[in-house]
N, C-alpha and C positions, 0 to 999 in steps of 0.2 A: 908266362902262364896265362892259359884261355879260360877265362870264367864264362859258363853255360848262361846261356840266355835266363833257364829256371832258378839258376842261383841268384842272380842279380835280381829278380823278381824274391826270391824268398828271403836277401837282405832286405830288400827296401820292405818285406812285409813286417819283421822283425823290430826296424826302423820306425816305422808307426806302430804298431801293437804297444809299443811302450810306453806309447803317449795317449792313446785311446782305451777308451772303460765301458763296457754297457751296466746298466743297470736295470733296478723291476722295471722302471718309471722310462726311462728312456735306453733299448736293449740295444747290444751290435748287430748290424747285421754286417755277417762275414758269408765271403762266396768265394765262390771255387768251379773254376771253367775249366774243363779238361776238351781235348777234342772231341768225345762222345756224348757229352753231357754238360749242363750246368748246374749246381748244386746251393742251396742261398737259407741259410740255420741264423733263428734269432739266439741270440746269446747273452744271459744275464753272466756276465761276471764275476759279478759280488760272491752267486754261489755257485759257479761254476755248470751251469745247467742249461739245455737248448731249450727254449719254449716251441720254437716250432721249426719246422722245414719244410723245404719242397724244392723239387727236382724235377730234372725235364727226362729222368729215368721211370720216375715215379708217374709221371704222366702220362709218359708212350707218346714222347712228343719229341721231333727232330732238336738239336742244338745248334738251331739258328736265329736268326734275327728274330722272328715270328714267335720260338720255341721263349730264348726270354723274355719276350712280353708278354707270354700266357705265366712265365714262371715270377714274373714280374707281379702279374693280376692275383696269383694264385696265394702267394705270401702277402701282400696287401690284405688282400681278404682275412687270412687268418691271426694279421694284425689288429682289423677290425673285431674278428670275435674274442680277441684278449682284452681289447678297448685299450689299443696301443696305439699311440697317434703321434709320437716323433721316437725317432731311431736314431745312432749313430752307424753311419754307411761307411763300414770298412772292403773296399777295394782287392784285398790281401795284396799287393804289388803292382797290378794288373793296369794297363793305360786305361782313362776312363774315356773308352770311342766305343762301337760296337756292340756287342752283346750286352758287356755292362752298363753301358748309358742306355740304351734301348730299354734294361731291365730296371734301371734307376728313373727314366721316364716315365715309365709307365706305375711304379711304385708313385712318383710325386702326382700323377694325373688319379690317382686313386683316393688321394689324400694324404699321404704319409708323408713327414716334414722330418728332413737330414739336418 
């Protein structure tokens, strides 16, 4: 039996989510990279509710290196006007090279502490 590359990414996301929790005080931040876009929602837990988002749709901005670290800069910032200063940085499966370190560098060079 062939297990899809997306499968074996949405075990391993399954796999942590069980173990990981946001809350008011410190949210998750969960992402989601499709090939057109990257997509990056803080997420309280407790009640079930996105405090914020931003996407590289929503910006009119390419999904590349460049695209997540404006999406990077973009959620930092509206972390700052929540006065939200440590996050738990949920990956959803995804290797952490590329896009999402890119966008997880640029989040830490902002201030936000994982």
């Amino acid at each position: 039996m062939i297990i899809s590359r997306n499968n074996k990414r949405l075990h391993r996301k399954r796999r942590v989510r069980a173990k990981i929790n946001g809350t008011a005080n410190c949210p998750r931040l969960s992402i989601f990279r499709s090939l057109k876009n990257i997509y990056v929602q803080l997420i309280n837990d407790e009640k079930g509710i996105t405090l914020a988002s931003a996407s590289s749709s929503v910006l009119g901005i390419k999904p590349n290196m460049e695209g997540a670290v404006k999406v990077g800069k973009e959620i930092a910032d509206k972390c700052k006007e929540l006065k939200i200063s440590e996050i738990v940085f949920d990956r959803s499966g995804y290797r952490y090279h590329g896009r999402i370190k890119a966008l997880a560098d640029e989040m830490r060079k902002e201030g936000l502490k994982f």
